[in-house]
C-alpha positions as CSV (number, residue, x, y, z in Angstrom):
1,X,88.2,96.1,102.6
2,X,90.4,94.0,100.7
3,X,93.7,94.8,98.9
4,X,92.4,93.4,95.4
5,X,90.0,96.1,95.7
6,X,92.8,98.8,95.2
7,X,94.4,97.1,92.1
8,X,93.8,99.1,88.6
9,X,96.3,99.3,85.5
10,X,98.7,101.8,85.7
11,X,101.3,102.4,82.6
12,X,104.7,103.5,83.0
13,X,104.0,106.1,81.1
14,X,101.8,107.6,83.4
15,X,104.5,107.9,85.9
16,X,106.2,111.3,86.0
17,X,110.0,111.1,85.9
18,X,110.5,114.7,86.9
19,X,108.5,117.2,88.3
20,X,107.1,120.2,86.2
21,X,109.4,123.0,85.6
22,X,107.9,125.3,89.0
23,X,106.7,123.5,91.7
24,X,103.2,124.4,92.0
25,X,102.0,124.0,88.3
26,X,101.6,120.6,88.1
27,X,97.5,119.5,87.5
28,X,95.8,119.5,90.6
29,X,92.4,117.5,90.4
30,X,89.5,118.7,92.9
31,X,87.3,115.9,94.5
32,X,84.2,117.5,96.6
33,X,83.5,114.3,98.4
34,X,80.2,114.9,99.7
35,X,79.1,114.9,96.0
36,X,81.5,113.3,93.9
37,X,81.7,116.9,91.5
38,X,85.4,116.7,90.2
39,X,87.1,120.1,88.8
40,X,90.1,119.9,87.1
41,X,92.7,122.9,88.2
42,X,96.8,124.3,88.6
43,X,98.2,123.1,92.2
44,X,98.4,126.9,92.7
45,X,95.0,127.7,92.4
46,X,94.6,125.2,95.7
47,X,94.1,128.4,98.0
48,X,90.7,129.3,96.0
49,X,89.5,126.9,98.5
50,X,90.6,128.3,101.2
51,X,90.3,131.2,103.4
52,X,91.5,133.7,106.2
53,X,91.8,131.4,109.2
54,X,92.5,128.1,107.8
55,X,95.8,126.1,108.3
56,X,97.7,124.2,106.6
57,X,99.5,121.3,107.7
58,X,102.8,120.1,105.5
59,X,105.9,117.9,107.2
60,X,109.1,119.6,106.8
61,X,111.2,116.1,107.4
62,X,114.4,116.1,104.7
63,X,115.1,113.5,103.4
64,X,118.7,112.4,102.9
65,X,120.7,110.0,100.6
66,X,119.9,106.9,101.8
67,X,120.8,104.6,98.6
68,X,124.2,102.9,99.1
69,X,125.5,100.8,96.6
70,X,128.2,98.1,97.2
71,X,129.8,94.7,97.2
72,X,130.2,91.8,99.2
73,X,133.5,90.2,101.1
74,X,135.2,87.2,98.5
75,X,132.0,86.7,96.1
76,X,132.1,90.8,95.2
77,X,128.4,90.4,94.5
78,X,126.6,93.9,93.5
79,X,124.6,94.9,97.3
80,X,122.3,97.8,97.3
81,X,121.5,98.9,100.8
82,X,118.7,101.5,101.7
83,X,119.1,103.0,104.9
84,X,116.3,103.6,106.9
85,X,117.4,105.3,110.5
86,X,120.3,105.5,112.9
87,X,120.3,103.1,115.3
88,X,123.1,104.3,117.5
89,X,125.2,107.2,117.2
90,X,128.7,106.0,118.6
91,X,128.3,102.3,117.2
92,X,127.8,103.4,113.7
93,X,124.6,100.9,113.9
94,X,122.2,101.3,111.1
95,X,118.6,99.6,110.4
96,X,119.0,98.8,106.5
97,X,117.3,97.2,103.7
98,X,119.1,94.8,101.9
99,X,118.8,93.9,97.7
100,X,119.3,91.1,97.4
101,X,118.6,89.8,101.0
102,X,118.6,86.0,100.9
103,X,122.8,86.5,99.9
104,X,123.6,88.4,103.2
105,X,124.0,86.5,106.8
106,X,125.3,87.7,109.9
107,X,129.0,88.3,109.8
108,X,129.1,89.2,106.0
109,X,131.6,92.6,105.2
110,X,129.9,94.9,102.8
111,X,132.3,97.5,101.0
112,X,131.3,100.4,99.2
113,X,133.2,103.0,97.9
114,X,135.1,102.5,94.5
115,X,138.1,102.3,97.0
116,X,136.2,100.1,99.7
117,X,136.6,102.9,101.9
118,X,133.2,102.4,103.9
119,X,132.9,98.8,105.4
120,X,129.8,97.3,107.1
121,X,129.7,94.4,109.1
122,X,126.2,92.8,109.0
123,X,125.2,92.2,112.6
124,X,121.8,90.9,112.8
125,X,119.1,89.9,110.2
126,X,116.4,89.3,112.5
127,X,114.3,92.6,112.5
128,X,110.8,92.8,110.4
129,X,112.6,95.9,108.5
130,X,115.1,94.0,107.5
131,X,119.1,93.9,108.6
132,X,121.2,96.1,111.0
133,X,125.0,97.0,109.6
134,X,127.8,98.0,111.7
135,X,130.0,100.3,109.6
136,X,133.7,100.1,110.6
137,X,135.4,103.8,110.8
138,X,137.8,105.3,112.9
139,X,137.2,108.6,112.5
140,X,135.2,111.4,114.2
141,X,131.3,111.0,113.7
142,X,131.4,114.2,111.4
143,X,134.0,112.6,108.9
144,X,131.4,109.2,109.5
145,X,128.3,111.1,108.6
146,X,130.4,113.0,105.6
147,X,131.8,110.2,103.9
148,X,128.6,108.0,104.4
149,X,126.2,110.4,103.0
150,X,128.7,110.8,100.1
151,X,128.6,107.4,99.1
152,X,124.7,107.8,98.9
153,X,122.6,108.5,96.4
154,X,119.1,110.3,96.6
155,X,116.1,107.5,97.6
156,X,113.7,108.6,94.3
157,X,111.7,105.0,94.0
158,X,112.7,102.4,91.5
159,X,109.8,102.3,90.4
160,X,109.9,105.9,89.5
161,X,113.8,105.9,88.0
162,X,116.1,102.8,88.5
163,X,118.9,104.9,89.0
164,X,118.4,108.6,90.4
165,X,120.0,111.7,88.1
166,X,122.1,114.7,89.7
167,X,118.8,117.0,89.6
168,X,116.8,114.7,91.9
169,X,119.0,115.9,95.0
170,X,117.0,119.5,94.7
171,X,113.9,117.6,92.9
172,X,112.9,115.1,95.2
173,X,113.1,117.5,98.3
174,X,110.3,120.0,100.0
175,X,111.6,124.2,99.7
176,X,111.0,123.6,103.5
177,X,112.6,120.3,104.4
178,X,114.1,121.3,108.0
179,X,114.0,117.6,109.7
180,X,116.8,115.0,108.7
181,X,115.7,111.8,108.5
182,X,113.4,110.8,105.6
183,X,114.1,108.2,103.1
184,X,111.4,109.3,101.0
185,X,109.7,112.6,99.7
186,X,106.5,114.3,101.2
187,X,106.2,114.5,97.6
188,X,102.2,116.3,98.1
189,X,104.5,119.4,100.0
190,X,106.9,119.1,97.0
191,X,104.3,121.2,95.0
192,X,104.2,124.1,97.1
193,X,106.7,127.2,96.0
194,X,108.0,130.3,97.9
195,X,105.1,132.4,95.5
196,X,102.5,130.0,96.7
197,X,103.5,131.1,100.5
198,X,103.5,134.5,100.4
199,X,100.3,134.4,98.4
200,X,98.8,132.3,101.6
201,X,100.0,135.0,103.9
202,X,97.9,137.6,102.0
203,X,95.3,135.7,101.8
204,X,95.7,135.0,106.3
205,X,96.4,130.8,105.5
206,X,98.3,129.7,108.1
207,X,100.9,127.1,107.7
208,X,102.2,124.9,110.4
209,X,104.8,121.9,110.2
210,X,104.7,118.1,112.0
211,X,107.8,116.0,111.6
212,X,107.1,112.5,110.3
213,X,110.3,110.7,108.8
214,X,109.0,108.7,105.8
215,X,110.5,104.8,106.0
216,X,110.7,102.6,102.5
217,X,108.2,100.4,104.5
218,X,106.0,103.2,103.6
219,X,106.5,101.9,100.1
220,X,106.6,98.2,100.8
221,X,104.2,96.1,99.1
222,X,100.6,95.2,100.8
223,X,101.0,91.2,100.8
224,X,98.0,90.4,102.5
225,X,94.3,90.5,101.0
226,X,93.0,91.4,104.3
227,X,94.1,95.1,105.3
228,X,93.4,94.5,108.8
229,X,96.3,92.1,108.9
230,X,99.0,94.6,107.2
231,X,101.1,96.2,109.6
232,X,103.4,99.3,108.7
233,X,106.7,100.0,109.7
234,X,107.3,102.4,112.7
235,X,108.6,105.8,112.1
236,X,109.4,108.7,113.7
237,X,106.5,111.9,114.7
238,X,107.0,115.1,116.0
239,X,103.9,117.5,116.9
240,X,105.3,120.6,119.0
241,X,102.8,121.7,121.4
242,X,102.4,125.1,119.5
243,X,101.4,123.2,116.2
244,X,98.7,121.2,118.3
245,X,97.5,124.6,119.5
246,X,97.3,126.0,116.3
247,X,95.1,123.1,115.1
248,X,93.2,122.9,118.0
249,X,92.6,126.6,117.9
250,X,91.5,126.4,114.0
251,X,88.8,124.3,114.3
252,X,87.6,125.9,117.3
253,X,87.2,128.9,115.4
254,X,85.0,126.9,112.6
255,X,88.1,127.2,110.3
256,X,89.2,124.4,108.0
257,X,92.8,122.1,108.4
258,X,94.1,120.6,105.5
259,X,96.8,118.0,105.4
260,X,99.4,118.1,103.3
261,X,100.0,114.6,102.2
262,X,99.5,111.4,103.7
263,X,102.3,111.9,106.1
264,X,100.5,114.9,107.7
265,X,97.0,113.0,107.6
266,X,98.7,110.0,109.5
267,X,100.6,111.6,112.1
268,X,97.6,114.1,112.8
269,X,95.1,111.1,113.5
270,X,97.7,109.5,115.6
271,X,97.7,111.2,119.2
272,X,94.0,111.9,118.9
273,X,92.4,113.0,122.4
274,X,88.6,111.9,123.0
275,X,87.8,115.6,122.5
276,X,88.9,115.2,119.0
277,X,91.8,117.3,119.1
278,X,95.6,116.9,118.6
279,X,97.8,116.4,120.7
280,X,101.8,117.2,121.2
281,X,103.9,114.4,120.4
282,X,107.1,113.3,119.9
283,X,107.7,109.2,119.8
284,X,106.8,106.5,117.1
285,X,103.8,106.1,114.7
286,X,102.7,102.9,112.7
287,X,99.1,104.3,112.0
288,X,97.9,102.7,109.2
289,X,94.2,104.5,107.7
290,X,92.2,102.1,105.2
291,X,88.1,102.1,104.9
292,X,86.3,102.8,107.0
293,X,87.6,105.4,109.2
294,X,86.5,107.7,111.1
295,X,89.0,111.4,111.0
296,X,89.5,113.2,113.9
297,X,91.3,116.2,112.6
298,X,91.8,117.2,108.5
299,X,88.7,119.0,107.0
300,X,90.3,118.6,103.6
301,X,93.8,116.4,102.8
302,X,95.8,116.9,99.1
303,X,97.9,113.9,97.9
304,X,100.0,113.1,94.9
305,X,98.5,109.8,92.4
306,X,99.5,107.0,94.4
307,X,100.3,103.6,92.9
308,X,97.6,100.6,92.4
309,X,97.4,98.7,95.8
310,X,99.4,100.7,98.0
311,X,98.5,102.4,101.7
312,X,98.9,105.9,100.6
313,X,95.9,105.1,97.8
314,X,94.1,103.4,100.9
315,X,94.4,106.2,103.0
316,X,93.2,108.8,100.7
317,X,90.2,106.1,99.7
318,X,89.3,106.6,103.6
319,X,88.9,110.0,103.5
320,X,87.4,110.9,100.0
321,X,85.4,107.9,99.7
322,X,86.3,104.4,98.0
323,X,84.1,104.9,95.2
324,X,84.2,108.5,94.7
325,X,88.5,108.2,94.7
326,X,88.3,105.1,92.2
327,X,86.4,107.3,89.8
328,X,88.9,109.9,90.7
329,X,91.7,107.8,89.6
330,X,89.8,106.3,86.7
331,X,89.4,109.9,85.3
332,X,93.3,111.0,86.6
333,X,94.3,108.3,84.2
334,X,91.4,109.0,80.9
335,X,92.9,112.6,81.3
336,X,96.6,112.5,81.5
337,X,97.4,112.7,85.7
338,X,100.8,111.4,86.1
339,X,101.2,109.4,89.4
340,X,104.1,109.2,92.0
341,X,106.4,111.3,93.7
342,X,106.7,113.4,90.5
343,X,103.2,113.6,89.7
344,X,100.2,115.6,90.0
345,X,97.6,116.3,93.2
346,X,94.8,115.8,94.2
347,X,92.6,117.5,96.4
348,X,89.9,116.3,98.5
349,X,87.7,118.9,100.3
């Protein structure tokens, strides 16, 4: 398939800026994708479809605050830097996204801090994901860690806010983030609320939790027309052994697995044995699931409203259908759906 294929209209208005007051009463659109029937629901009414025996798979990274912003040496130019992942621990090396990039080379000093008390040293500026910084400081790696995540600010998209407000840092986070190391929300787990759990218990849903930490390149726009040729950014998955026997023993039961997100649909198709079942995992994942495709693993996946032309809209278009999810969207939009991270779900089962 080709990107142009994914493009539709979407007005800023139509992008949520916050979520709804509790968690899991946002709009929740049901596609059944064997016929194309679409119901129109709460997010908490999402266990009507879903029985004793079924399981639930949401990814409990957290996300932490990865937006620095800062200046550079002599010109003071304004730098924002996103972080993406720790390179090394006692070299205070960092793989970052730079804004503007074409204005930082090798050797450049980056200072943030309204005292410049966090310096960078700009190290290399070969890597697809952008540059690797150096940040200068004596201290312990505590008082590192402290100060650096101080400076930062919570990683809510620009094209959702251009500057994020003090009630993202609760917002823009899962009830059961566990896993540093996200730079972006599972935002589909987002919905689910303590009352939504214990009502799963009664009703014998079990809930289980991969690790996937969510890269900007997630976000990164597709710049090639044919998909084949995109290729996504590595990031880090974790699949405990007891999770992969909990899926495994699901479906041999004849129960039903839902992902929770695209996060939890790409990591669970990742490590796929010819037997069709999941296996434990802990290393790197650059999966990236556009029509056709064949799943291994979810019966049914929930997303948020993804943007036009990006691989989370791609993905769920692989597993709901490319027409039936365009119709989908085309009716999200008629009806009011707001899209992104603070938006509404849908469900395909």
């Amino acid at each position: 398939m080709k990107l142009s294929q994914f493009q539709f209209e979407l007005p800023q208005e139509k992008i949520a800026q916050n979520p709804p007051r509790w968690r899991d009463e946002c709009k929740l659109m049901v596609l059944h994708k064997d016929t194309g029937e679409i119901e129109h629901k709460l997010f908490k009414d999402i266990i009507q479809y879903f029985g004793k025996g079924d399981t639930f798979v949401l990814n409990d990274t957290k996300v932490f605050p990865a937006r620095l912003s800062g200046n550079k040496e002599k010109t003071g130019a304004n730098i924002e830097v996103s972080l993406l992942r720790e390179l090394n621990r006692e070299q205070r090396l960092w793989d970052v996204i730079v804004d503007p990039a074409r204005k930082i080379r090798i050797g450049n000093k980056l200072y943030f801090g309204e005292d410049d008390s966090l310096v960078a040293e700009v190290i290399d500026n070969t890597t697809s994901r952008g540059r690797t910084l150096r940040f200068l400081f004596d201290g312990s790696y505590e008082d590192f860690k402290q100060t650096l995540f101080s400076l930062g600010k919570t990683p809510v998209p620009t094209w959702v806010k251009a500057e994020p407000e003090p009630q993202d840092e609760e917002n823009y986070q899962t009830i059961f983030a566990a896993q540093e190391g996200a730079v972006a929300c599972p935002a589909a787990g987002a919905h689910f609320s303590r009352e939504l759990f214990n009502r799963m218990i009664l009703k014998d849903i079990n809930k289980t939790f991969i690790t996937l930490h969510m890269g900007i390149g997630h976000f990164r726009s597709v710049d090639v027309e044919d998909l084949s040729k995109h290729k996504m950014d590595s990031e880090r998955l974790i699949i405990t052994p007891q999770t992969a026997k909990l899926i495994n023993d699901t479906h041999r039961a004849g129960h039903k697995v839902l992902a929770v997100g695209i996060t939890a649909m790409r990591g669970l198709e990742t490590y796929v044995t010819t037997n069709d079942e999941v296996n434990a995992y802990d290393g790197w994942t650059n999966k990236f699931i556009f029509p056709p495709y064949r799943f291994a693993i979810p019966d049914a996946i929930v997303s948020n409203f993804h943007r036009p032309g990006s691989t989370m809209l791609m993905s769920v278009a692989s597993f709901g259908g490319y027409e039936k999810v365009m119709e989908a969207y085309r009716v999200a939009l008629e009806q009011d759906y707001k899209f992104g991270p603070y938006g509404d779900a849908l469900l395909i089962i």
